[in-house]
C-alpha positions as a printed NumPy array, in Angstrom:
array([[ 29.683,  -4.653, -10.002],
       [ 26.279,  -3.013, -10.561],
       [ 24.6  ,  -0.524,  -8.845],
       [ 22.224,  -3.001,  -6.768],
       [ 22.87 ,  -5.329,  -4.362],
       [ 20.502,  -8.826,  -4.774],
       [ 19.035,  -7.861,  -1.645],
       [ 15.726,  -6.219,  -0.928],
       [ 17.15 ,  -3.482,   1.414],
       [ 19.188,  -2.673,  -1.517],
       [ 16.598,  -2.854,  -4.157],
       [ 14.446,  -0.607,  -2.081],
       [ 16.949,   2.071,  -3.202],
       [ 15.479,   2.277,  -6.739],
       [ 13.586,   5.229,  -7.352],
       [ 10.128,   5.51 ,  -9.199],
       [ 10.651,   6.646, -12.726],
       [  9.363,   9.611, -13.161],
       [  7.705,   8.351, -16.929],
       [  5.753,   5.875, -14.666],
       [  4.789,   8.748, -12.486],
       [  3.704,  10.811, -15.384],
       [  1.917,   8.193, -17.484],
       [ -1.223,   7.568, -15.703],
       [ -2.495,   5.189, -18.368],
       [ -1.592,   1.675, -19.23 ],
       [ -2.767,  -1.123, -21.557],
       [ -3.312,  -4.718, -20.079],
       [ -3.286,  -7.994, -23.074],
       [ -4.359, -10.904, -22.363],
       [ -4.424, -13.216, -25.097],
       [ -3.571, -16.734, -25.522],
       [ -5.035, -20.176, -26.046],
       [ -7.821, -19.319, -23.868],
       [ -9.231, -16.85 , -26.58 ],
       [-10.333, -20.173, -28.822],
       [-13.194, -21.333, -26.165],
       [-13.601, -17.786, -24.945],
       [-15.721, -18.66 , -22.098],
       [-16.528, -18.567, -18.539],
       [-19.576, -18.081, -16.458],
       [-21.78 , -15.232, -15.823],
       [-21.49 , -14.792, -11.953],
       [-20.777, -11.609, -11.409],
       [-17.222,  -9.968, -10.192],
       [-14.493, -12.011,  -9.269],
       [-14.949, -10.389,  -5.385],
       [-18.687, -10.968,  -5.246],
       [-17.843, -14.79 ,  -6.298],
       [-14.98 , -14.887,  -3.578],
       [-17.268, -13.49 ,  -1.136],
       [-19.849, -16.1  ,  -1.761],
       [-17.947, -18.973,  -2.427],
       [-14.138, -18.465,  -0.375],
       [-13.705, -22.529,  -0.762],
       [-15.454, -23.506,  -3.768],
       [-14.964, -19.905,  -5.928],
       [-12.979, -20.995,  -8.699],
       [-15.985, -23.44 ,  -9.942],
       [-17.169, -19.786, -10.737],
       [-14.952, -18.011, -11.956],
       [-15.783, -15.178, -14.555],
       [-11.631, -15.41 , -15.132],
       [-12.041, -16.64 , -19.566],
       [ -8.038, -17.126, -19.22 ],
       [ -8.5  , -19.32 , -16.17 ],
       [-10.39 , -22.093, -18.512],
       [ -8.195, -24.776, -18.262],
       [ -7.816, -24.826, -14.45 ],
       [-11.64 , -24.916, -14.399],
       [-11.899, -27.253, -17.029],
       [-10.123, -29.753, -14.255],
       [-13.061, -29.39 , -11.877],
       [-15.554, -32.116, -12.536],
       [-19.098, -30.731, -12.815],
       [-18.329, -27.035, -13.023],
       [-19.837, -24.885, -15.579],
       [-17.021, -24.847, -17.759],
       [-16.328, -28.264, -17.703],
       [-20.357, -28.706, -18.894],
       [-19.863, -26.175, -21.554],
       [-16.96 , -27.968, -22.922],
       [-18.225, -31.192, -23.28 ],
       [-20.958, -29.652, -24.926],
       [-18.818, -27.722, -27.789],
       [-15.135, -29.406, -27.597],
       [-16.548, -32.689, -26.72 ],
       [-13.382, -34.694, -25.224],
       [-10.843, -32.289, -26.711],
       [ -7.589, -31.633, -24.394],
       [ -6.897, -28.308, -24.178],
       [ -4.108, -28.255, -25.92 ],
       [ -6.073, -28.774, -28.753],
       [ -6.336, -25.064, -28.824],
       [ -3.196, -24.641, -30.137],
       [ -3.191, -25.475, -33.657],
       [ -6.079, -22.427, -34.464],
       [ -4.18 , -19.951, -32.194],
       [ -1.048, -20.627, -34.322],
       [ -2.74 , -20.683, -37.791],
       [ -4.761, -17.512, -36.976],
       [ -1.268, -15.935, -35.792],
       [  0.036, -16.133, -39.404],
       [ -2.373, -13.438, -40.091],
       [ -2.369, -11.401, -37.334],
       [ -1.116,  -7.863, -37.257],
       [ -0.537,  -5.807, -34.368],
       [ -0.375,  -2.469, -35.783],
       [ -4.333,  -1.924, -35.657],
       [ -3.877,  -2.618, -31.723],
       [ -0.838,  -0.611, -31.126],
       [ -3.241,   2.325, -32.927],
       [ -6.179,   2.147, -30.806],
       [ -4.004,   1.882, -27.784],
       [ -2.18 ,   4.936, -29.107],
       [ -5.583,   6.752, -29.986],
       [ -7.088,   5.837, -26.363],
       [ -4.551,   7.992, -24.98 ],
       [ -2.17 ,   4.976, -23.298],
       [  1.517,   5.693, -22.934],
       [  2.254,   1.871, -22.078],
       [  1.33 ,  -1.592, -23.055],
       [  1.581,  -4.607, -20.616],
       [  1.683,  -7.798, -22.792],
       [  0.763, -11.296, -21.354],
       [  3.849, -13.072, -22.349],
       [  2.991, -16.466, -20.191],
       [ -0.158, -16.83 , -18.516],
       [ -0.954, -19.952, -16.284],
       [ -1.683, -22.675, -18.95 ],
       [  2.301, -21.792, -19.623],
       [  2.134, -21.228, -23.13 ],
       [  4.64 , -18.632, -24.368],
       [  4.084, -15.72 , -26.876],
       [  7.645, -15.658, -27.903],
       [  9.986, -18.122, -29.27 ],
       [ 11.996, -19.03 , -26.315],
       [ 14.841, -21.253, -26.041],
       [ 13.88 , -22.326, -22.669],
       [ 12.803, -25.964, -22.936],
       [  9.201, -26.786, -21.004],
       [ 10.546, -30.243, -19.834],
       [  6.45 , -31.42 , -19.773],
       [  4.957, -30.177, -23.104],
       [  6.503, -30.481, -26.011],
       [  7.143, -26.748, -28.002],
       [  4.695, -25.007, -25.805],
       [  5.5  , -21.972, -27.341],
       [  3.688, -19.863, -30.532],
       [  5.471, -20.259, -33.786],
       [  5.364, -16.24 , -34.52 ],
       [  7.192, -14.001, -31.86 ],
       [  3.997, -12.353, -30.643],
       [  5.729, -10.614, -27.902],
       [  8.232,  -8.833, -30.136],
       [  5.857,  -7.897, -32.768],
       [  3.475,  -6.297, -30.418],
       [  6.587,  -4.532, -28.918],
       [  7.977,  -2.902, -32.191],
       [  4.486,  -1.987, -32.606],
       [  4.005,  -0.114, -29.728],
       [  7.244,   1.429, -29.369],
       [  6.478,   2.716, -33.023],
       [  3.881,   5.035, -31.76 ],
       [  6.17 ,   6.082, -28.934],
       [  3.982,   3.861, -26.099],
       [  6.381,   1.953, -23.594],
       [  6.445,  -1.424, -23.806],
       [  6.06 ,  -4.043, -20.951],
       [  5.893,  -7.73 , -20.101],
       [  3.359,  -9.643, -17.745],
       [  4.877, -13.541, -16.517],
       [  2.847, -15.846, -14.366],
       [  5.627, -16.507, -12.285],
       [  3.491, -18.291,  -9.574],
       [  1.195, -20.702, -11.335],
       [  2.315, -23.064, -14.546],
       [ -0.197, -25.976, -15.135],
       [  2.348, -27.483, -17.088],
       [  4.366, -27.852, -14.148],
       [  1.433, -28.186, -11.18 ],
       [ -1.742, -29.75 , -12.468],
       [ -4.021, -30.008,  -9.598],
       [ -6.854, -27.808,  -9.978],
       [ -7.453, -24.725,  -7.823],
       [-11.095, -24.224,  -6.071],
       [-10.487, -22.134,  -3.247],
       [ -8.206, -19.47 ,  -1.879],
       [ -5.888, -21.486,  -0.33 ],
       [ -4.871, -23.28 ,  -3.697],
       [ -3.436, -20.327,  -5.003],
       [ -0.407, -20.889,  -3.035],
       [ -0.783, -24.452,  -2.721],
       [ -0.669, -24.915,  -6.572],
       [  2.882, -22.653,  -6.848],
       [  5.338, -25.803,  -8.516],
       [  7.995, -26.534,  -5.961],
       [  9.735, -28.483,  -8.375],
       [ 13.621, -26.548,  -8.461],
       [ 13.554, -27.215, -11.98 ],
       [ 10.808, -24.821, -12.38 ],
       [ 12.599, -22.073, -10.463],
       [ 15.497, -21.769, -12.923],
       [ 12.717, -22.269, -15.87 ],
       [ 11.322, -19.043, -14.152],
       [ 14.389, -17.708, -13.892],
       [ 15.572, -18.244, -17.634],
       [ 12.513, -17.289, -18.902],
       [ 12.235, -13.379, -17.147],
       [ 16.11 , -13.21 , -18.126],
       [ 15.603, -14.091, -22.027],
       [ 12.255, -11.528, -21.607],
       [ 14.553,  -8.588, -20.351],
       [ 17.425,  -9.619, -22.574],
       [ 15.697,  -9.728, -25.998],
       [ 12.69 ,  -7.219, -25.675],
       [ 13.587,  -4.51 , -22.677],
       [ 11.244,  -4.107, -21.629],
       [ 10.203,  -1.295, -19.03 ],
       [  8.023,  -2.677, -17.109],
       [  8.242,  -6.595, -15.31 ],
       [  4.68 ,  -7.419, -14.59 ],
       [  4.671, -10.581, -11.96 ],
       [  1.392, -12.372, -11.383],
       [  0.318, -14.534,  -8.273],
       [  3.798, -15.11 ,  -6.683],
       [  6.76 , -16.254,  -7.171],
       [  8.78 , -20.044,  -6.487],
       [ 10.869, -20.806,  -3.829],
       [ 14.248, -19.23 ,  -5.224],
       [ 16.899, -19.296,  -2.609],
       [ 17.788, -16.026,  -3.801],
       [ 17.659, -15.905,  -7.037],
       [ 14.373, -13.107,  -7.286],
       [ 16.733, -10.616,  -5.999],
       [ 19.513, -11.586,  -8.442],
       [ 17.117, -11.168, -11.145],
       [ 15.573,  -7.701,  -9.883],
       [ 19.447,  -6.342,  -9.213],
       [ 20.312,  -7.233, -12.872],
       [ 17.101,  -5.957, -14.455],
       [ 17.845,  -2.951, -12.739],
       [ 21.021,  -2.333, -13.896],
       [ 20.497,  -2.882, -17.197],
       [ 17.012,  -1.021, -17.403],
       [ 17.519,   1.83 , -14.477],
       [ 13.89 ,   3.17 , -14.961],
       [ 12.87 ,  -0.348, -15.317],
       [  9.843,  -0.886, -12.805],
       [  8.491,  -4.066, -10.751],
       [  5.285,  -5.137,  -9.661],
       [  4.175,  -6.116,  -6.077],
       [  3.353,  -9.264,  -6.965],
       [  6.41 , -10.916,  -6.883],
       [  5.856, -12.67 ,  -3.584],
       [  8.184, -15.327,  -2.643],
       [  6.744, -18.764,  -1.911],
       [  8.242, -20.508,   1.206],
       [  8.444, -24.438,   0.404],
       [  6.993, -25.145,   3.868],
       [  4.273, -22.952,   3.086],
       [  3.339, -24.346,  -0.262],
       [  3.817, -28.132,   1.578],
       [  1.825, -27.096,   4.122],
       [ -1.045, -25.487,   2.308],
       [ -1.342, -29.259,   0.22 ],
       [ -2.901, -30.447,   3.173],
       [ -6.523, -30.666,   3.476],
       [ -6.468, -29.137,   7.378],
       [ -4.246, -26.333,   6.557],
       [ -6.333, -24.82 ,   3.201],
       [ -9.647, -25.299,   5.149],
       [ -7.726, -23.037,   8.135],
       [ -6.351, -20.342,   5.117],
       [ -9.519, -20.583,   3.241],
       [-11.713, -19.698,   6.818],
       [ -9.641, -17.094,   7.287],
       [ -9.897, -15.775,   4.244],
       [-13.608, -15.801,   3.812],
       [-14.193, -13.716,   6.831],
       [-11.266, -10.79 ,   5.841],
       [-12.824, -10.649,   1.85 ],
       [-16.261, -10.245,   3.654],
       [-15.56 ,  -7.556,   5.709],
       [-17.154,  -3.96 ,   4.441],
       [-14.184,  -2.193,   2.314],
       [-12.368,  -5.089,   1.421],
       [ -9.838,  -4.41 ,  -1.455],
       [ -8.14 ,  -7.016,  -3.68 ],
       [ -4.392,  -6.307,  -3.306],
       [ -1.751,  -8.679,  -2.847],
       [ -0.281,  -9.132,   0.511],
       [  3.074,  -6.545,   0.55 ],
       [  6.534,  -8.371,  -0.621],
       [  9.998,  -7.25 ,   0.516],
       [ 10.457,  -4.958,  -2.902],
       [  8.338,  -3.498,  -5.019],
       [  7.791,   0.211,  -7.17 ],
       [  3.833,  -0.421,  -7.276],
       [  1.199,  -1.921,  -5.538],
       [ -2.162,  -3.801,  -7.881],
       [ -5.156,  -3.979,  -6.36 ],
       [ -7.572,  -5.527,  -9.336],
       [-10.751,  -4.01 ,  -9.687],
       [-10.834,  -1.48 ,  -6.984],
       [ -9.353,   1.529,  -6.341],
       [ -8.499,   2.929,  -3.02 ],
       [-10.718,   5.427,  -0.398],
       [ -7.768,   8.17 ,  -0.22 ],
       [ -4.361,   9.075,  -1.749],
       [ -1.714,   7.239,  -1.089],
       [  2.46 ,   8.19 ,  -0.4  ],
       [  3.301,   4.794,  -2.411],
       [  2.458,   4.582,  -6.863],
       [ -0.161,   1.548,  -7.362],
       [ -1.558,   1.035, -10.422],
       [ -5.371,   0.06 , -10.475],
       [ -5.656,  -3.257, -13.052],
       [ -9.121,  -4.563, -14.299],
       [-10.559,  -5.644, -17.142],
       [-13.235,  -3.728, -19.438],
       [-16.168,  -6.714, -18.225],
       [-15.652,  -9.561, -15.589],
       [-12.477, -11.021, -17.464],
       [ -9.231, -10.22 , -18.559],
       [ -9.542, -12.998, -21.504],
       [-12.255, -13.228, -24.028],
       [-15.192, -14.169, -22.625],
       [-17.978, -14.896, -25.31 ],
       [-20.332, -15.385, -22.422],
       [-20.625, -11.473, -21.107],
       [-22.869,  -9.44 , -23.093],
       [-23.16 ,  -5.396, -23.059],
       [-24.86 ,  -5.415, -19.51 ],
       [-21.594,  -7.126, -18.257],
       [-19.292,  -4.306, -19.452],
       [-18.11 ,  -1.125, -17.707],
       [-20.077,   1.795, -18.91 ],
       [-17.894,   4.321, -20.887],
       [-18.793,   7.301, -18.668],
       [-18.29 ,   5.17 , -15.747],
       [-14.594,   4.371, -17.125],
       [-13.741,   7.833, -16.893],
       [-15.05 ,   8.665, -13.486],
       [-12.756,   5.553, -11.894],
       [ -9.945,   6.657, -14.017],
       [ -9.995,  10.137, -12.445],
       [-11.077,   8.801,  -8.941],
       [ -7.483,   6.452,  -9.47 ],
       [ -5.151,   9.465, -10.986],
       [ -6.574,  11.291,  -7.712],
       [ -4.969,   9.26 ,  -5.443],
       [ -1.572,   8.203,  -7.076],
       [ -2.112,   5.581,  -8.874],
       [ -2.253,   4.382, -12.875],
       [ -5.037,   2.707, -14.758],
       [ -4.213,  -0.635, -16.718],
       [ -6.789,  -1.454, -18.294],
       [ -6.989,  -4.626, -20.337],
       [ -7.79 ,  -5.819, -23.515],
       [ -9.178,  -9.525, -24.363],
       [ -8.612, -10.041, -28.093],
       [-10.546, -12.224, -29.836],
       [ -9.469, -15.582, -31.586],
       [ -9.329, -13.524, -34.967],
       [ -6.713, -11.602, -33.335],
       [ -8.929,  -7.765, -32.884],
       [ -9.832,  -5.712, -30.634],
       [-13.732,  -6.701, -30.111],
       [-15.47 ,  -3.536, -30.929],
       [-17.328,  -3.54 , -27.484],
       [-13.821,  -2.832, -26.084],
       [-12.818,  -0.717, -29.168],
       [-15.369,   1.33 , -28.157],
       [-14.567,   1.909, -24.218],
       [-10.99 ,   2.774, -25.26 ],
       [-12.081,   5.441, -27.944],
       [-14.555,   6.763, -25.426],
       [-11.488,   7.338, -23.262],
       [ -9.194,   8.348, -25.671],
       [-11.778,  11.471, -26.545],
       [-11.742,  12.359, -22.731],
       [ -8.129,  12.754, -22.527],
       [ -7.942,  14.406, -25.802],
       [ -9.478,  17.563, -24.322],
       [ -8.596,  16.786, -20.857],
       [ -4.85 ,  15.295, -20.698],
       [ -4.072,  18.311, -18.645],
       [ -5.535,  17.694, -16.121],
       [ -3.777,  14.033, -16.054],
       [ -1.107,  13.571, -17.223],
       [  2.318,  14.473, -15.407],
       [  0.413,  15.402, -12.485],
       [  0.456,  14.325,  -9.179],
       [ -1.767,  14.524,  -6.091],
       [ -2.859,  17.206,  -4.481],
       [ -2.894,  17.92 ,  -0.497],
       [ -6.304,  16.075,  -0.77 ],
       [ -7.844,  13.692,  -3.295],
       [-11.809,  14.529,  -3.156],
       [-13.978,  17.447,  -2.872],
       [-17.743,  18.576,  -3.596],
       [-19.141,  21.124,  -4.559],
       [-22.848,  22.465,  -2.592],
       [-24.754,  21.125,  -5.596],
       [-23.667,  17.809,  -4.383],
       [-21.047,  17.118,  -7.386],
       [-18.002,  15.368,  -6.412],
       [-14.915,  16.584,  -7.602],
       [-11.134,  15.06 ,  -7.748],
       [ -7.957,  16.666,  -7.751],
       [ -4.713,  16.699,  -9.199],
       [ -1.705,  19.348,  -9.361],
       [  1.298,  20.444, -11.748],
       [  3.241,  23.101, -10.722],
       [  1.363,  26.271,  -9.754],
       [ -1.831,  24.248, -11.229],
       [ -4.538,  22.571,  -9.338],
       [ -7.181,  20.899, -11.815],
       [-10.661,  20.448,  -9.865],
       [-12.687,  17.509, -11.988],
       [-16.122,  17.412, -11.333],
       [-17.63 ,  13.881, -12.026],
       [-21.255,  15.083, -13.499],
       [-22.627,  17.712, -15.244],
       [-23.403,  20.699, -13.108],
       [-26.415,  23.479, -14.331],
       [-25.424,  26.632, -15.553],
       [-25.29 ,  29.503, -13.167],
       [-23.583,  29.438,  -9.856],
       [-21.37 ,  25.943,  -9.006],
       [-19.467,  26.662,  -5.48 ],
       [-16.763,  24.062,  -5.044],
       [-16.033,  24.007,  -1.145],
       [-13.557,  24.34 ,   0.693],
       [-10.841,  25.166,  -2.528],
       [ -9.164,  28.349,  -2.466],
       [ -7.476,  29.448,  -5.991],
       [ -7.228,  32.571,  -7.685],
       [ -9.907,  33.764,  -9.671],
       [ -8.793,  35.622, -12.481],
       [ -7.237,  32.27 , -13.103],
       [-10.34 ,  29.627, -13.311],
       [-10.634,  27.657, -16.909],
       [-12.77 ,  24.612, -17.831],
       [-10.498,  22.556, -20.254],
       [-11.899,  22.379, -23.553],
       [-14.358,  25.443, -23.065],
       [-12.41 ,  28.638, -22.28 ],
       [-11.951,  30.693, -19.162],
       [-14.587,  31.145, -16.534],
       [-15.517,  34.405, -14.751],
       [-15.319,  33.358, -10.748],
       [-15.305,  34.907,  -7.212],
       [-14.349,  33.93 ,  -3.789],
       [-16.291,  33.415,  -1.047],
       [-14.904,  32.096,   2.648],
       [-13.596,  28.76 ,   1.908],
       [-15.206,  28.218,  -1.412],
       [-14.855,  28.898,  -4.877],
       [-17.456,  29.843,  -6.756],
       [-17.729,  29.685, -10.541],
       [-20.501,  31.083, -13.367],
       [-21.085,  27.979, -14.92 ],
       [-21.803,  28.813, -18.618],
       [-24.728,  27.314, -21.058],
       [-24.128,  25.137, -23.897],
       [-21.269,  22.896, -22.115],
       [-21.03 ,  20.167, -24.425],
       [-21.634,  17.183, -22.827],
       [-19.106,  14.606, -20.817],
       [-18.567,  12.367, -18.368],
       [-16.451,  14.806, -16.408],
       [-15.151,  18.102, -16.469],
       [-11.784,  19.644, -15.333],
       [-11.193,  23.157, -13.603],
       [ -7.779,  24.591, -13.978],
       [ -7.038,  27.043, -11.209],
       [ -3.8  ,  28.636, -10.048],
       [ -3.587,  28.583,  -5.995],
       [ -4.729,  31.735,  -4.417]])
C-alpha cells in the first residue's frame, strides 16, 4: 500500500517540493513533425485572435505545432500555404525528414544553452496533438502504423539534461490525439468536443504516462488540454507517480472530460452556447488564459500572462519566446519578445509565486534558432549577476512597489533578505523606494557593491552611484529594519 490514496482528497495531501519552489526557471520543447512546415500565420497573440474570432479562431492560429488541425480547415491560411509548398502531401509525410534529420541530432548543445540560460528544469514535448511520440514506446497506436521516432528523443534529451544537473520533465497531450479524433477544431468549444471518447484511447493514455514515468522519471508530469473520460484511472495514475517519485509534481491541466460533456459539446447548439459564452468572458478587461481548476493539482499555467498580485498557490507562467511554441518560419524579429522585456516578466512572475517556462521551438535541423539562442543567453547573463535575488526565494508580504521617480520595483525574500528589483534604470543621485523599510547599513545593488542609504518615514532612500553598467533590471538587497 502506498502512501496515496487514488482519490483527489488524498492527492491533495502532497506537498510542493521545495526544488520546484526554489527553481524559478524552466525550459519548455516543443518539437516534432510540425518543425518540417514550420508555419502558421501572422495574427498576432493567441488571446488577441480568441478575442476576435471566439468561433472561427483556430483558422488563425499563430500555434506552428497546431498545423495539422489547421491544415483540416478548408480555406484557412495554412491550408493555402500548403498547397502552395507541400502540394497534396499528407502530413504524415513529415515523418521521413524528422527521422533522417534525428540520426544526426545531438542534444548536448541544447542541454548547454539551457544550462547557460540559467534553467534548473527542462519540460520535453513527449506527444503533442498530431500523436507522434519522441520515444520508442511499446504502446501500439491502433490507427497509424509506428507513429513513433526511430531514436529515443525523450531519453537522450533527458541524460542530457540531467548531465548538467537540470531536472528533467515530460509534457503529454493527454486531451487531444488526431490520430484518435480527426475532426478539426475552429472554435472554443471544440477543444473539449474533439477529446477521443473512444475507451481504447483512455488505457492508450494511460499506458503511455505509465511507460513515461517508468523508463525516464521524470520530475515533472506536464498534462496539456485535459484529460479522457477515465472512470478513475487519473487518480490511480497520480497515486502511483507519487509514490514512486515523492517530489514528483503535476500540472493543472489534467482536467477530466465527462463523456456527456464531450457528447454534448458535438452538437452544433451546444458549441454555439459554449463558444458565446466564451467570447464574452475572454473579452472582458483582465482576462487571463488559465485552465479552469481540476480536483488536484501542485501548479496552476496560465500561458502568456502572468497574474496582477501574489498568489498563496505555485503557478508557473508558460509562453513561448514569439507567438508559437513550435517553429514558426513565418514570425520575424518584430514578432519576438524583446530580451529586456523577458527579464522584466520574469521578475514580475518570481514576484508573485510563480515559475517561468519558457519554450524553445527547434528547428527541422534539430538547433536552437539563434533568435531564441539569443533571448536565453540574454537571460542567462541576468541571472548570472542576479540569481540572488531569484532563486530559492519566495514572496514577500507584497509583490510591487515604486519608487518617487516613478520606477517600479518587485520583491522577493530569503531569510532575513528582502531583494527590491527595480525594472529600469534609475539616474544617479537620490532613488527613494516608498513605502520599504530595511536597514541601511545593509543596502547592496547585486553586481555593483554596497550602497550608502538613509531612512526617511516610510521610504528608503538610496545614493544611486554613476557608471551602473547597464541592464534591464536591477536588484537591491536589504536586511529588514
Amino acid at each position: 500500500m502506498g502512501r496515496y490514496e487514488p482519490d483527489p482528497k488524498s492527492l491533495r495531501s502532497h506537498p510542493v517540493p521545495a526544488w520546484f519552489e526554489d527553481a524559478k526557471f524552466g525550459i519548455f520543447v516543443h518539437w516534432s513533425l510540425s518543425c518540417i512546415p514550420a508555419w502558421a500565420p501572422r495574427g498576432g497573440s493567441l488571446v488577441d485572435i480568441v478575442r476576435a474570432s471566439p468561433h472561427s479562431f483556430q483558422h488563425l492560429s499563430p500555434y506552428a505545432e497546431w498545423y495539422w488541425n489547421a491544415l483540416r480547415i478548408p480555406g484557412s491560411p495554412t491550408a493555402v500555404h500548403h498547397a502552395k509548398v507541400w502540394g497534396n502531401a499528407p502530413y504524415q509525410a513529415f515523418r521521413e525528414p524528422f527521422d533522417r534529420m534525428l540520426q544526426s541530432w545531438d542534444p548536448g548543445p541544447w542541454a548547454d544553452l539551457f544550462a547557460k540560460a540559467g534553467a534548473q528544469y527542462v519540460v520535453d514535448v513527449t506527444k503533442h496533438h498530431d500523436g507522434f511520440c519522441l520515444w520508442p514506446t511499446s504502446v501500439r497506436n491502433p490507427h497509424e502504423r509506428d507513429w513513433a521516432a526511430t531514436r529515443d528523443v525523450v531519453g537522450d534529451l533527458a541524460s542530457a539534461v540531467r548531465a548538467r544537473g537540470m531536472r528533467f520533465g515530460v509534457y503529454y497531450s493527454g486531451g487531444l490525439d488526431w490520430t484518435f479524433e480527426s475532426r478539426a477544431m475552429r472554435g472554443i468549444a471544440d477543444a473539449t468536443a474533439a477529446v477521443p471518447l473512444d475507451p481504447a484511447y483512455e488505457r492508450y493514455c494511460d499506458a503511455q504516462y505509465r511507460e513515461l514515468a517508468l523508463r525516464y522519471q521524470p520530475s515533472v508530469l506536464w498534462n496539456d488540454i485535459s484529460y479522457p473520460p477515465h472512470e478513475g484511472a487519473l487518480w490511480r495514475l497520480m497515486a502511483d507517480y507519487y509514490d514512486a517519485i515523492p517530489d514528483g509534481v503535476v500540472n493543472d491541466r489534467f482536467i477530466p472530460s465527462p463523456r456527456w460533456l464531450v457528447k454534448a459539446l458535438r452538437l452544433p447548439p451546444a458549441a454555439a452556447l459554449l463558444d458565446a459564452v466564451a467570447a464574452r468572458v475572454v473579452r472582458r478587461p483582465g482576462f487571463t488564459l488559465v485552465p479552469p481548476r481540476p480536483p488536484h493539482f501542485d501548479f496552476r499555467t496560465p500561458e502568456y500572462a502572468s497574474f496582477p498580485d501574489a498568489k498563496s498557490y505555485k503557478w508557473e507562467a508558460t509562453r513561448g519566446i514569439a507567438h508559437s511554441f513550435g517553429m514558426n518560419d513565418n514570425e520575424d524579429e518584430a514578432n519576438l519578445l524583446d530580451p529586456d522585456e523577458l527579464v522584466r516578466s520574469f521578475v514580475d512572475t518570481v514576484s508573485k509565486n510563480g515559475n517561468l517556462l519558457l519554450n524553445v521551438g527547434p528547428t527541422r535541423e534539430g538547433v536552437i534558432h539563434p533568435r531564441e539562442a539569443s533571448r536565453l543567453e540574454a537571460l542567462g547573463a541576468w541571472l548570472a549577476g542576479n540569481g540572488d535575488a531569484i532563486y530559492a526565494t519566495r514572496p514577500w508580504r507584497r509583490a510591487e512597489g515604486t519608487t518617487r521617480e516613478g520606477i517600479g520595483a518587485r520583491f522577493t525574500a530569503k531569510r532575513d533578505t528582502i531583494y527590491a528589483i527595480l525594472l529600469a534604470t534609475p539616474q544617479p543621485g537620490e532613488l527613494r523606494l516608498r513605502d520599504f523599510v530595511a536597514r541601511t547599513d545593509t543596502v547592496k545593488l547585486l553586481g555593483h557593491g554596497p550602497l550608502a542609504a538613509r531612512a526617511e518615514g516610510n521610504d528608503l532612500v538610496v545614493a544611486w552611484p554613476a557608471g551602473v553598467a547597464s541592464a534591464p533590471a536591477y536588484a537591491l538587497a536589504c536586511e529588514v529594519a
